[in-house]
C-alpha positions as CSV (number, residue, x, y, z in Angstrom):
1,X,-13.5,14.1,-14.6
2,X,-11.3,12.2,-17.2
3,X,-12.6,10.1,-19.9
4,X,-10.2,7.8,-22.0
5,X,-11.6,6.6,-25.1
6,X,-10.1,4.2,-27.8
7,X,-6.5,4.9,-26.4
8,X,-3.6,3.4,-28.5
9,X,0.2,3.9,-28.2
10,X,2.7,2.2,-30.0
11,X,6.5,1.7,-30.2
12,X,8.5,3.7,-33.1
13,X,10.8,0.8,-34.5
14,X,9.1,-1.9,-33.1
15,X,8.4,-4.8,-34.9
16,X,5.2,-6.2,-33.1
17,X,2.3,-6.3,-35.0
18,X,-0.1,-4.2,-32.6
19,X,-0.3,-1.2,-30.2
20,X,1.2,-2.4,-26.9
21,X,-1.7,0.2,-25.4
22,X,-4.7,-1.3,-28.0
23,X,-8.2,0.4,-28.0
24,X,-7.9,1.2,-23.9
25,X,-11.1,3.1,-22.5
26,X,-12.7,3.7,-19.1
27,X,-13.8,6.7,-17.4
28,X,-12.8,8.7,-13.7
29,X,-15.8,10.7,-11.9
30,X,-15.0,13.3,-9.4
31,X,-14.1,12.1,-6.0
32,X,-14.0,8.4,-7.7
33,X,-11.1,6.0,-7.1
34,X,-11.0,3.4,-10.3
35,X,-7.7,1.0,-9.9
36,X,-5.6,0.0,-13.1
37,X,-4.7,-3.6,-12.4
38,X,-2.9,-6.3,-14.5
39,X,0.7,-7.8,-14.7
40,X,3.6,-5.7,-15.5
41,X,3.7,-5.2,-18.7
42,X,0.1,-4.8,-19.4
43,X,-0.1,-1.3,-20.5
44,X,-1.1,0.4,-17.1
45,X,2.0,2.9,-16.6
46,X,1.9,3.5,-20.4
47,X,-1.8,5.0,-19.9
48,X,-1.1,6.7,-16.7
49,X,1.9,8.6,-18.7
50,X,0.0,9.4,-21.2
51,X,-2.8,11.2,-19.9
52,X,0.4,13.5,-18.7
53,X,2.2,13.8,-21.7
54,X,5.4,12.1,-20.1
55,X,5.7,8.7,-22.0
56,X,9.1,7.4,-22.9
57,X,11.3,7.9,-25.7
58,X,9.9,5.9,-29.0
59,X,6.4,6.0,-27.7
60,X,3.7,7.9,-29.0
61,X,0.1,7.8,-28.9
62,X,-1.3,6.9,-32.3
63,X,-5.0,6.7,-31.5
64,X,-8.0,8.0,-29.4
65,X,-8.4,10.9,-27.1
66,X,-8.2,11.3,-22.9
67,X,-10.8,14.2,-22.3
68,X,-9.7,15.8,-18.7
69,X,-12.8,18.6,-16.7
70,X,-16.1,18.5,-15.3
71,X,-19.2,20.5,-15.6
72,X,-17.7,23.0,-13.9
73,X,-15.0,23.8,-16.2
74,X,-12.2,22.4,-13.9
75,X,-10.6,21.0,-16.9
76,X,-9.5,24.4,-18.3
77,X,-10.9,27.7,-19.8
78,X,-14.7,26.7,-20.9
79,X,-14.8,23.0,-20.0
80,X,-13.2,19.8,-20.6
81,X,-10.1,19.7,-22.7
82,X,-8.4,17.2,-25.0
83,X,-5.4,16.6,-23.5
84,X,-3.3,14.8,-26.2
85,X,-4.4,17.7,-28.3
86,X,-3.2,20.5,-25.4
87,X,0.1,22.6,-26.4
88,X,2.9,22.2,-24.4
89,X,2.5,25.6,-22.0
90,X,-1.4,24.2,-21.9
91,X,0.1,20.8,-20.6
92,X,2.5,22.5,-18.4
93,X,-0.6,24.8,-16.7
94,X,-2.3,21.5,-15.8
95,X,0.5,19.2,-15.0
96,X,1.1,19.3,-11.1
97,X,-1.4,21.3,-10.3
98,X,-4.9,20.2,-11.7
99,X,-3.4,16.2,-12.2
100,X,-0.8,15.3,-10.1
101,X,1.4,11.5,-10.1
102,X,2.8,9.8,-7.7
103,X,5.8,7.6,-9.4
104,X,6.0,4.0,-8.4
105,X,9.8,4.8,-7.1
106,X,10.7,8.0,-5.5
107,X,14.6,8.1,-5.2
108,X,14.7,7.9,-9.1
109,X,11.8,9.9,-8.9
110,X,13.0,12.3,-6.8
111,X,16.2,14.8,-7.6
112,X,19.2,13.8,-5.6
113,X,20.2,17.4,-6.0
114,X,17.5,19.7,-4.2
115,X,15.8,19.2,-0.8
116,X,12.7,17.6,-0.6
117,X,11.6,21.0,1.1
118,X,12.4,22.7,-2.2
119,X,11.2,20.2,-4.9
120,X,8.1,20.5,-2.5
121,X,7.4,24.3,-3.2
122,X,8.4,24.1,-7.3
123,X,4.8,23.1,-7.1
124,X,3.4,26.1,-5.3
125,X,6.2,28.1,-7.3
126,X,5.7,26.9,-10.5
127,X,2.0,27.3,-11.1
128,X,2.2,31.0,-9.2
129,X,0.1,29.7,-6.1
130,X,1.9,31.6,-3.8
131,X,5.4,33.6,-2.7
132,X,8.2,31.7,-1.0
133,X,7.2,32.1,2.4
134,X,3.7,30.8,1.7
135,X,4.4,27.7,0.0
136,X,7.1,26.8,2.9
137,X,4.4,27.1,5.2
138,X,1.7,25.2,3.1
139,X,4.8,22.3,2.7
140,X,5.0,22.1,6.2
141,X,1.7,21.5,7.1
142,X,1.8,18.9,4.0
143,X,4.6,17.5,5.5
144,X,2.9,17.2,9.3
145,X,-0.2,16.0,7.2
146,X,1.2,12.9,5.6
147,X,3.2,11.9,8.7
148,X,6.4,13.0,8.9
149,X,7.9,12.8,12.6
150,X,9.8,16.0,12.1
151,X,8.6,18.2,9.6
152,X,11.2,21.1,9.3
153,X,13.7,18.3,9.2
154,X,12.2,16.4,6.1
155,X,12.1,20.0,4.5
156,X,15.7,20.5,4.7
157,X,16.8,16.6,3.9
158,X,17.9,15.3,1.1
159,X,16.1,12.2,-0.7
160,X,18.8,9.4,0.3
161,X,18.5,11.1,3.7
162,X,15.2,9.4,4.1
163,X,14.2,6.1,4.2
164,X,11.9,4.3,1.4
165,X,8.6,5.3,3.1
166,X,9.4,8.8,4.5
167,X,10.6,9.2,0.2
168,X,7.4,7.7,-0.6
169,X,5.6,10.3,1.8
170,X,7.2,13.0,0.2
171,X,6.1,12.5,-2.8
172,X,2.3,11.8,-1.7
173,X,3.0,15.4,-0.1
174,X,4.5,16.9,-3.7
175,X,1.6,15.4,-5.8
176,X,-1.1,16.5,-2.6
177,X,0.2,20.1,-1.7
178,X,-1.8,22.0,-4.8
179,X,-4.8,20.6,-4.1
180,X,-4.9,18.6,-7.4
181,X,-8.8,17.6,-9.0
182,X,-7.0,14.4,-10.0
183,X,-4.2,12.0,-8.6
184,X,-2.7,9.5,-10.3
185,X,-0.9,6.7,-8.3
186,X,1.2,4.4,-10.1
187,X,1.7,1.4,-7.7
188,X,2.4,3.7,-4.7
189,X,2.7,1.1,-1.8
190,X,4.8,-1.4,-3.6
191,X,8.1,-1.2,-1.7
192,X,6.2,0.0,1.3
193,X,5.9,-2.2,4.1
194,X,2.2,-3.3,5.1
195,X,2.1,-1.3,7.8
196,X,3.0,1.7,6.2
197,X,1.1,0.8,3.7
198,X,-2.4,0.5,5.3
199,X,-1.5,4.0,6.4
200,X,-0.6,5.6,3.3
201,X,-3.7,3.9,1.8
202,X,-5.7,5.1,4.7
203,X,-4.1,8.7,4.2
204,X,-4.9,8.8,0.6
205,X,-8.8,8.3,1.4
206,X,-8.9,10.8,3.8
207,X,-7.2,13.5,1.6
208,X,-9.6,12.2,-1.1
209,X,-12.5,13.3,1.5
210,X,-11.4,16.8,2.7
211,X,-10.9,18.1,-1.4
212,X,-13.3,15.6,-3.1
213,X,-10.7,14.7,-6.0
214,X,-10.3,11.7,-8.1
215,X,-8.1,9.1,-8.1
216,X,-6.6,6.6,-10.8
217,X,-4.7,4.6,-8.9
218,X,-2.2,1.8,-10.6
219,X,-1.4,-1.6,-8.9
220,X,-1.2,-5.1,-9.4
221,X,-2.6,-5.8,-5.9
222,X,-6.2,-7.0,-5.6
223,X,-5.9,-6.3,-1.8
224,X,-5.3,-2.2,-2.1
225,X,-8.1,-2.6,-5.0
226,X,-10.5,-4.0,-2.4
227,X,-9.4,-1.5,0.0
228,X,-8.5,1.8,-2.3
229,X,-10.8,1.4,-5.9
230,X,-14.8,2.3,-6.4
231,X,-14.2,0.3,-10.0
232,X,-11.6,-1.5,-11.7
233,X,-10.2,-2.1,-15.2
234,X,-8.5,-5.1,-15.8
235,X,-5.6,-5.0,-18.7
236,X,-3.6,-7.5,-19.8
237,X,-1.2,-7.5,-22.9
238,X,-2.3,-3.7,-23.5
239,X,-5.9,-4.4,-23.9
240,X,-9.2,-4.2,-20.9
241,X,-10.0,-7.6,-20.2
242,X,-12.7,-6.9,-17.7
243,X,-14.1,-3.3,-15.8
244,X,-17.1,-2.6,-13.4
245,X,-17.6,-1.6,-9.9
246,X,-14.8,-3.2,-7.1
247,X,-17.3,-5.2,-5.5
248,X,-19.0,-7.1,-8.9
249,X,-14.9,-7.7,-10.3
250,X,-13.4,-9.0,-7.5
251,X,-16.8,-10.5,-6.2
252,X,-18.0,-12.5,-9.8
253,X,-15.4,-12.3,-12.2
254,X,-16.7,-12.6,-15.7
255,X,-13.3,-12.9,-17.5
256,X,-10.7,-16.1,-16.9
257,X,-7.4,-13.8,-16.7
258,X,-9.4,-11.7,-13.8
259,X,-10.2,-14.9,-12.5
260,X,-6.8,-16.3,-12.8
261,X,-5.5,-13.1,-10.7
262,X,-7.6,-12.8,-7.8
263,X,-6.8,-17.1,-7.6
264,X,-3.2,-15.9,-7.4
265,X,-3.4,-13.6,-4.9
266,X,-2.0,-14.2,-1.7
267,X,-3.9,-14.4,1.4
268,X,-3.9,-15.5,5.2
269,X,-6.1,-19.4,5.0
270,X,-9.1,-18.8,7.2
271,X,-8.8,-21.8,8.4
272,X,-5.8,-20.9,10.6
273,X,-8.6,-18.0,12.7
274,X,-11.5,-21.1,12.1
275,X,-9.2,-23.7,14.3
276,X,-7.6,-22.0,17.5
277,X,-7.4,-26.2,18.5
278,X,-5.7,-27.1,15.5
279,X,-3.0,-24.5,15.4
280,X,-2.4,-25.0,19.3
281,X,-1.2,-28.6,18.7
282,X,0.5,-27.9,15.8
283,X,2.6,-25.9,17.8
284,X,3.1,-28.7,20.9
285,X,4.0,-31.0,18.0
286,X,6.3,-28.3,17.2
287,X,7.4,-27.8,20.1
288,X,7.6,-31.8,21.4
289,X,10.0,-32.1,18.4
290,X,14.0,-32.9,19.2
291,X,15.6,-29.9,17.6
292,X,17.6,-30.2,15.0
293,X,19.4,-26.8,14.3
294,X,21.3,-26.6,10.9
295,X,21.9,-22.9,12.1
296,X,21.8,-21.3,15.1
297,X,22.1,-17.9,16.4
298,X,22.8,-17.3,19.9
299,X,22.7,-13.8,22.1
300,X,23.9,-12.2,18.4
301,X,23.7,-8.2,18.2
302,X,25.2,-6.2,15.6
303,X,25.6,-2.2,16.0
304,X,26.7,0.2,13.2
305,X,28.2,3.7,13.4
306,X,27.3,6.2,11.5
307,X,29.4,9.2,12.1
308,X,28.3,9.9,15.4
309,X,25.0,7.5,15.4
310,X,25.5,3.9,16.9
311,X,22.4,2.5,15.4
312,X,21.9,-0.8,17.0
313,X,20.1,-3.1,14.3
314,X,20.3,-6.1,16.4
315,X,20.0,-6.9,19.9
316,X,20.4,-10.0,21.7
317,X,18.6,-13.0,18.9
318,X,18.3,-15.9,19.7
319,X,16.9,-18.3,16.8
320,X,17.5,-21.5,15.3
321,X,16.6,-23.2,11.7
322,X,15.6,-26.6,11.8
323,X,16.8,-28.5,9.4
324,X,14.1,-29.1,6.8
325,X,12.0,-26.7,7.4
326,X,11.3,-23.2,6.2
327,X,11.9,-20.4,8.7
328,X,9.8,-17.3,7.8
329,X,11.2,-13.5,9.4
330,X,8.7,-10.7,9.4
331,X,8.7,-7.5,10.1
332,X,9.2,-3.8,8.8
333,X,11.6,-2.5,7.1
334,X,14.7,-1.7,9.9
335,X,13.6,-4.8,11.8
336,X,17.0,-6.4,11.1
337,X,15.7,-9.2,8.8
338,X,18.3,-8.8,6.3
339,X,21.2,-7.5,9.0
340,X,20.2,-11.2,10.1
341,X,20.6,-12.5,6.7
342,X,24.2,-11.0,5.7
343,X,25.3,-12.3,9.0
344,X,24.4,-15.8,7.9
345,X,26.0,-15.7,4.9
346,X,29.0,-13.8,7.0
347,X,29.1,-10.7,4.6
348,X,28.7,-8.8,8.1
349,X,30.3,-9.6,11.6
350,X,28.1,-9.6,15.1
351,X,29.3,-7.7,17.5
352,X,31.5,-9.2,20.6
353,X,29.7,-12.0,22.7
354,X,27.5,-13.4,19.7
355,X,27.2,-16.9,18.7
356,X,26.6,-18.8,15.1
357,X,26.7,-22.3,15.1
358,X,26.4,-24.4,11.7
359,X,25.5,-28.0,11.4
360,X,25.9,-29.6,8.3
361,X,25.0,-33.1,8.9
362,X,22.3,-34.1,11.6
363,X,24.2,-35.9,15.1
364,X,27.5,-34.3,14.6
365,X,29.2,-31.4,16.4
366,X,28.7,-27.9,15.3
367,X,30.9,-26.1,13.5
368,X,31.3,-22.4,14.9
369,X,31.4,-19.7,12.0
370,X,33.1,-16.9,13.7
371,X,35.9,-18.9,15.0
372,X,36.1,-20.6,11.5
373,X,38.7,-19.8,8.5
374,X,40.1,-21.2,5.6
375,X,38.1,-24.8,4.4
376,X,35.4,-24.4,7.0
377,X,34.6,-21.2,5.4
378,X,34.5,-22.3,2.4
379,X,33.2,-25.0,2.6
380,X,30.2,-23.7,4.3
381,X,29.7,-20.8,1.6
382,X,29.6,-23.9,-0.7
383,X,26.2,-25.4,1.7
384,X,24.5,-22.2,2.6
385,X,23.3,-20.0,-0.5
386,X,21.1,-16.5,-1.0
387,X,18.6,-15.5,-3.2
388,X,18.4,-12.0,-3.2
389,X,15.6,-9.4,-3.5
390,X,16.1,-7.1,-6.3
391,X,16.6,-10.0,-9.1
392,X,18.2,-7.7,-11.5
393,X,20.9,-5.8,-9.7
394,X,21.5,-8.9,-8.4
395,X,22.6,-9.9,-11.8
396,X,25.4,-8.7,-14.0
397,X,24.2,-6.9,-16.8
398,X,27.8,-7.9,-18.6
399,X,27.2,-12.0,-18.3
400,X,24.8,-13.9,-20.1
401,X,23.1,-16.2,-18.2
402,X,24.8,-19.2,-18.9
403,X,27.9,-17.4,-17.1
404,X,26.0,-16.2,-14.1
405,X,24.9,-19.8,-13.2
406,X,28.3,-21.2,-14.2
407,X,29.5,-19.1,-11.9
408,X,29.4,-20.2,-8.9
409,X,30.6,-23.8,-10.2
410,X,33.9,-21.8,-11.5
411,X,34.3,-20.4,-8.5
412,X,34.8,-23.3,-6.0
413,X,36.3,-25.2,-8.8
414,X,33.5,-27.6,-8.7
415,X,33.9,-29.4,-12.8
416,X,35.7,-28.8,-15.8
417,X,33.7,-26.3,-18.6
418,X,31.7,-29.4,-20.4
419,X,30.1,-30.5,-17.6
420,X,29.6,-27.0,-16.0
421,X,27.8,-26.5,-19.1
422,X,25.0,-29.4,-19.0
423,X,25.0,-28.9,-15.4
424,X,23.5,-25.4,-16.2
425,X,21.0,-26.1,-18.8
426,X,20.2,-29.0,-16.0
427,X,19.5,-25.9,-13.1
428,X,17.7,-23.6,-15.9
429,X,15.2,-26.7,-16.6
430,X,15.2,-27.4,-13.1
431,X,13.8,-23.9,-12.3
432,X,11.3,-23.6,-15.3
433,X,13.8,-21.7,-17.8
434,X,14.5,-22.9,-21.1
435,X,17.8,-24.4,-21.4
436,X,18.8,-23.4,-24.7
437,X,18.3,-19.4,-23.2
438,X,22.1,-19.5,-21.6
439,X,23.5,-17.1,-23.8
440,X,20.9,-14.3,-23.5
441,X,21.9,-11.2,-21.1
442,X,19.7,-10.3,-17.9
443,X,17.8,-7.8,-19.3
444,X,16.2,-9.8,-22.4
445,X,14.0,-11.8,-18.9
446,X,11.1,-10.7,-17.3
447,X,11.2,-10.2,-13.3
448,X,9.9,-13.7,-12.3
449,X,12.3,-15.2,-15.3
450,X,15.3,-13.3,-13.3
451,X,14.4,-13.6,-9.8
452,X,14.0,-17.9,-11.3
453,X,18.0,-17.0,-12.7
454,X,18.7,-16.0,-9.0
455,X,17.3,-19.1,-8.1
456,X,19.2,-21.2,-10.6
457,X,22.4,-19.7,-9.3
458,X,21.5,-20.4,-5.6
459,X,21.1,-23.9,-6.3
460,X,24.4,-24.6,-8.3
461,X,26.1,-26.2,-5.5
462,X,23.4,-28.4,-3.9
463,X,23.4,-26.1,-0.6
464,X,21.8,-27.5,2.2
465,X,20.7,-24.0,3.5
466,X,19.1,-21.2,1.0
467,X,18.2,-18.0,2.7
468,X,15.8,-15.9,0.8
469,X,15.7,-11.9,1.2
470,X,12.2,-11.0,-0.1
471,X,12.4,-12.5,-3.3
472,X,8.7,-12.2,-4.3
473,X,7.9,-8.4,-3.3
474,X,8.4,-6.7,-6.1
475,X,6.8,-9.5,-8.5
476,X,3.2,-9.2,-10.0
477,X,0.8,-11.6,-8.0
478,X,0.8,-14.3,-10.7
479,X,4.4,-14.3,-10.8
480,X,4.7,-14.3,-7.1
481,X,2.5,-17.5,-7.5
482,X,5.4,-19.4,-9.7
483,X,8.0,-18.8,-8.0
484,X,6.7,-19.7,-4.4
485,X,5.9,-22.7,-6.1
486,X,8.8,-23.1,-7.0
487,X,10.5,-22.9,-4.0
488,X,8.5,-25.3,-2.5
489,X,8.9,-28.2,-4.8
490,X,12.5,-27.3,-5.0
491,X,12.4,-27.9,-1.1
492,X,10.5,-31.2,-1.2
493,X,12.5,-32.2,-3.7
494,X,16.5,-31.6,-2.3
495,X,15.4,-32.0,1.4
496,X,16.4,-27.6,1.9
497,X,16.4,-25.5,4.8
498,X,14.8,-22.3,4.4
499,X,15.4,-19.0,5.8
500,X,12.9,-17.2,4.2
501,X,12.9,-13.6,4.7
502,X,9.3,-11.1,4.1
503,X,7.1,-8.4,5.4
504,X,4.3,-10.0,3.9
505,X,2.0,-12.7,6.5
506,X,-0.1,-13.6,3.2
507,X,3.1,-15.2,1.4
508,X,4.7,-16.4,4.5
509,X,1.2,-18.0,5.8
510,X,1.6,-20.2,2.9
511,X,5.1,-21.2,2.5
512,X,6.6,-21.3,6.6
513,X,6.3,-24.3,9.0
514,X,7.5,-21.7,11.9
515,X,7.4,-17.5,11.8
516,X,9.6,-15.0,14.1
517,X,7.7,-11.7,14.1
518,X,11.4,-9.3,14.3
519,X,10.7,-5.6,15.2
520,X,13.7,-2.8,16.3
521,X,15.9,-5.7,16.1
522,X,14.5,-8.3,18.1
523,X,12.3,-11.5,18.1
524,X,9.0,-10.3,19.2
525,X,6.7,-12.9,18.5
526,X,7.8,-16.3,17.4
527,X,5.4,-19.8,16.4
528,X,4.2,-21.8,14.0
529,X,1.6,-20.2,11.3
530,X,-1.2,-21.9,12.5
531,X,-0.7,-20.6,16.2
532,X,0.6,-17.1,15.1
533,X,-2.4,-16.5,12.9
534,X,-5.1,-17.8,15.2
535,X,-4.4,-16.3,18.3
536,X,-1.6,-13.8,17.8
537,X,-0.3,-11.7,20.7
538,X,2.0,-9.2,20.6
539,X,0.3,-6.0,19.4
540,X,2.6,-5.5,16.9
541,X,2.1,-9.0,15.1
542,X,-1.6,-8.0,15.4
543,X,-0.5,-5.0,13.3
544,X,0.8,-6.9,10.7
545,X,-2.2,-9.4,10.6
546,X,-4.1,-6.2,10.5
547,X,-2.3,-4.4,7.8
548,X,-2.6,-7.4,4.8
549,X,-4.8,-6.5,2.6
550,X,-6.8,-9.3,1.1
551,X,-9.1,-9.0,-2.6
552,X,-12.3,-8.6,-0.6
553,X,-14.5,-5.5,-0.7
554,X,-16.3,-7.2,3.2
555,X,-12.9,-7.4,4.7
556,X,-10.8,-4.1,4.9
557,X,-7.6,-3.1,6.6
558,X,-8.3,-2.0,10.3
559,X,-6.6,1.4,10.6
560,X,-6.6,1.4,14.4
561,X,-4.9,-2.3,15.0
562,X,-2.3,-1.4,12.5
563,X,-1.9,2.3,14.1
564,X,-1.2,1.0,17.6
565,X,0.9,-1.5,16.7
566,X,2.7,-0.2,14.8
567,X,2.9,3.0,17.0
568,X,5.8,3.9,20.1
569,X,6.4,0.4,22.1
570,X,5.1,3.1,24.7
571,X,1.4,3.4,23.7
572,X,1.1,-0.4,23.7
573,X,-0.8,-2.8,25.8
574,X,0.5,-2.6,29.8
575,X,2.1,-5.9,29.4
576,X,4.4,-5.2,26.2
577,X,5.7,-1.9,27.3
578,X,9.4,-1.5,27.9
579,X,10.0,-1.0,31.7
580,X,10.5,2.2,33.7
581,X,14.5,2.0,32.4
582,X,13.2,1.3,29.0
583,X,14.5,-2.3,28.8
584,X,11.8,-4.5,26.9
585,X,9.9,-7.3,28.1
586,X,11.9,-10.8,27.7
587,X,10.6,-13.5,24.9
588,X,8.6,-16.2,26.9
589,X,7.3,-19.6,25.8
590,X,3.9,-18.2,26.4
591,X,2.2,-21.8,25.0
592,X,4.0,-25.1,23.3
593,X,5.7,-23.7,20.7
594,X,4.6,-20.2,20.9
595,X,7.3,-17.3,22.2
596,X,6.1,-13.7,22.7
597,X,7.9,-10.8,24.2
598,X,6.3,-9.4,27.2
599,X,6.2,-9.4,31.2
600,X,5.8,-13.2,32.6
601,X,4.6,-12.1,35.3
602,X,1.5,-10.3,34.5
603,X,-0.1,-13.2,32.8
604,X,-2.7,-13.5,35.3
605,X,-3.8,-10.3,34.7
């Protein structure tokens, strides 16, 4: 179906000495899934764009040839077709509706100016499939196909009218509605949550079935490879390290950078499902423990209004922080992980009735942050410090570096400019950054280098509290890998508390000494990670377990645990249910240490 052979693209103006795409071949059968994997970076978008015809301004392909058909002349008239030879109009006849793309992020991806009903039918339109009427009621049953809750209403939304994965669904349903012989899929989970994404992956395969076409799917994720890819190509540095069937790749690596990936990759310890006894009194030990809150949330809720819409994002939490320890929240996107966040840094207010306590130093009272002002506030946005999850528009574009960590130190007044200045190259050293890098701009770093500024900046006035808001999910694996390490010896090392916020079980399993499963706005599930992960038991922390994909071709996502619990609260296990006046079950110490929302009183049962 599509053959690349000896594919080069280079840079005009650019000074390195090579292609940054150098020699790339490997080949798509029909019906075949083959994964591009490798750090960003590596080449893999560069290829996908240019078996298209869309790459960026100053590229250009300089070498080889991408052959798109099959025997049966699916390419184009008489057979398969050259495509970086094609014309334009011959380009344009195949584009969308013989190879379709889904783009790694569909609000920039998608026009802000046209429903998603009618960027939909362009396809249909475009390519003369069909009249108006016809392709609305083909995008319909696209749209009821791919999962939309309300089809005629996604047809007449906008794209910021949606969230991330009914924007991501659209565009599966835009590349999918023409039937396409192949799909391209540049890293179309990554902002998903891993719910949604076990059932995007599982929709993908199942579309795959009913019209037998191929799919080249990009990612940097050995866990969808395992799950998603019949063969892999490893690139790194714009060159194929390594490519064979999934099984023998992720199985026996040959090469040391494929070897090095699948090492990085994240994954839930088998030993926590191996030792039910071990994670049981881990969490009495927990549990036995004399708390010792440095922060503490009590009966908080927080509603917003929208117009109209009171959308409650939080209802009734009650949690606490230990001091010392890192504090994982999971959940889905809308959970109210980071409504939880902003109100610990008190960017956001709780509603009436809610509770935050704050205790700097172990034995003494608490302070109370919404009754605080002046000094106490400040001085407790000195101790208790984010790190955010988008590391560049976290960062100002206009300040170097140097500025950005300085910053903070400016702010609260903290030295005079000579020794904010060697306390900065002392953070940037501190966090694996060289220090002589202070007056470079955020843009001249890579996204582990930035997300380590963020870091840097967090750490500037020795907080005793950092709260984290996903700051690994969009990083490659390897990356991922440096700065978890990172976190933890900065930890060990300053004595931290961490609130560390994720929808990811394989990054918290490694880093958390307690996880609170948050779901609609509540605490569903809370424990330590060897209890939650050997003997989890709300349905929808089952889900999660479930949905995390792992780099092993024996061990894939199970669909139906992920599809119930992540289903209506409704279709759930008896004892989870809300009651007959839709209240929900309370949170129950269910063992030492281990809390789980659902009746008491059934237990027996």
């Amino acid at each position: 179906m599509l053959k690349v052979e000896n594919l080069s693209i280079r840079f005009r103006r650019s000074t390195m000495p090579r292609p940054v795409v150098d020699g790339v071949g490997f080949g798509v059968r029909a019906g075949q899934s083959v994964a591009l994997v490798g750090e960003s970076g590596s080449g893999k978008t560069l290829t996908c764009r240019s078996i298209l015809g869309i790459l960026p301004r100053g590229a250009e392909v300089c070498g080889g040839s991408i052959l798109f058909g099959d025997r049966d002349g699916n390419g184009g008239d008489g057979g398969p077709v050259d495509l970086l030879r094609l014309s334009r109009a011959g380009l344009r006849a195949i584009r969308g509706s013989r190879i379709s793309m889904i783009f790694q992020e569909p609000m920039s991806a998608l026009s802000p100016l046209h429903t998603i009903g009618d960027q939909t039918m362009e396809v249909l339109r475009l390519h003369g499939h069909c009249d108006r009427t016809v392709a609305r009621t083909r995008c319909l049953a696209m749209f009821e196909r791919v999962g939309f809750p309300d089809p005629v209403r996604a047809f007449r939304s906008y794209p910021f009218q949606l969230s991330g994965g009914l924007r991501q669904r659209a565009m599966i349903a835009m590349a999918m509605v023409a039937r396409p012989r192949l799909l391209i899929a540049d890293e179309p989970t990554t902002a998903l949550d891993v719910t949604l994404q076990a059932q995007v992956l599982a929709l993908i395969k199942e579309l795959q079935g009913e019209t037998g076409m191929a799919v080249l799917l990009v990612t940097h994720d050995l866990g969808v490879v395992a799950n998603m890819a019949d063969a892999v190509v490893v690139m790194r540095a714009g060159r194929v390290m390594e490519s064979g069937c999934t099984a023998d790749v992720l199985g026996r690596p040959l090469h040391g950078y494929t070897r090095k990936l699948i090492a990085a990759a994240p994954g839930i310890p088998a030993a926590f499902a191996a030792a039910p006894e071990a994670a049981a009194a881990a969490a009495e030990a927990a549990a036995a423990e004399e708390e010792d809150a440095i922060l503490q949330f009590r009966g908080v809720s927080k509603t917003f209004e929208r117009g109209s819409t009171r959308v409650r994002a939080l209802d009734g939490v009650d949690l606490s922080i230990r001091r010392g320890e890192t504090l994982a929240i999971v959940g889905e996107s809308g959970s109210g992980k980071t409504t939880l966040a902003r109100l610990a840094m008190l960017a956001d207010r709780p509603d009436p009735g809610g509770t935050l306590l704050f205790r700097p130093q172990a034995g003494t009272p608490p302070l109370d942050l919404l009754a605080a002002s002046g000094p106490e506030l400040t001085a407790y946005r000195r101790l208790a410090q984010m790190v955010f999850q988008d590391p560049y528009a976290s960062l100002s574009p206009r300040m170097s570096v140097g500025e950005i960590i300085a910053e903070p130190l400016a702010i609260h007044d903290v030295c005079d400019r000579a020794e904010r200045r060697a306390r900065v190259r002392a953070l940037m050293a501190q966090v694996g950054l060289d220090p002589s890098w202070t007056s470079r701009y955020p843009h001249a770093f890579s996204g582990g280098q930035r997300q380590r500024i963020g870091i840097a900046r967090a750490l500037a006035l020795d907080p005793r509290l950092l709260i984290c808001d996903e700051p690994t999910s969009a990083l490659d694996v390897s990356v991922q890998a440096q700065v978890l390490d990172l976190l933890e010896a900065i930890k060990e090392r300053l004595g931290l508390s961490l609130m560390f916020i994720s929808h990811n079980l394989a990054v918290v399993a490694r880093l958390a000494d307690r996880v609170a499963v948050m779901r609609a706005g509540r605490i569903v599930e809370e424990a330590p990670p060897a209890a939650l992960f050997s003997a989890p038991l709300h349905p929808y922390t089952r889900a999660l377990i479930a949905a995390s994909p792992e780099p092993d071709v024996h061990r894939p996502i199970d669909v139906a645990t992920v599809a119930l619990g992540a289903g209506k609260p409704d279709l759930w296990p008896e004892p989870f249910r809300p009651d007959a006046d839709g209240r929900p079950p309370s949170l129950v110490e269910w063992s030492p240490g281990h809390f789980v929302r659902r009746h008491a009183e059934r237990r027996a049962a």
